[in-house]
C-alpha angles and dihedrals in degrees: 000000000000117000119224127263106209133176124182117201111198161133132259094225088040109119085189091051091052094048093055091052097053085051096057095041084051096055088044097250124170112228154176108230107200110186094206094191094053093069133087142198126346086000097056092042090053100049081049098058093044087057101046081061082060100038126009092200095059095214120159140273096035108168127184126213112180100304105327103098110204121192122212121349114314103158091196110050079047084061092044091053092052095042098239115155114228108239093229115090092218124150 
């Protein structure tokens, strides 16, 4: 099995970009954690423009999983995108 491929675009002062993390701590997700506003420079100029590809809007948090591009916490479509079954048999 393949394994993810996840990328989590956020802020330091970001509730929502807490949240996410702990969620996909949480899943055990392996991920890559970019504090957008702790870099500087070229370097800032160049994650921002990556993420306005994502997500024109450049709201935070953006998170990647393989190709799928999810904006904000939504626990759910975050499940979708890693395949993982809700344990609720809801329809």
């Amino acid at each position: 099995m393949a394994k993810d491929t996840a990328i989590l675009y956020a802020l330091s002062t970001c509730s929502h970009c807490k949240s996410t993390r702990r969620f996909l701590s949480k899943c055990n997700v392996e991920y890559n954690y970019i504090e957008v506003d702790d870099l500087e420079g070229d370097e800032r100029k160049a994650i921002l423009a990556d993420i306005r590809e994502l997500n024109p809007r450049c709201s935070f948090p953006t998170i990647k999983i393989n190709d799928i591009v999810i904006v904000g916490y939504k626990e759910n479509k975050i499940k979708e995108a890693l395949g993982i079954q809700d344990d609720k048999n809801e329809n």
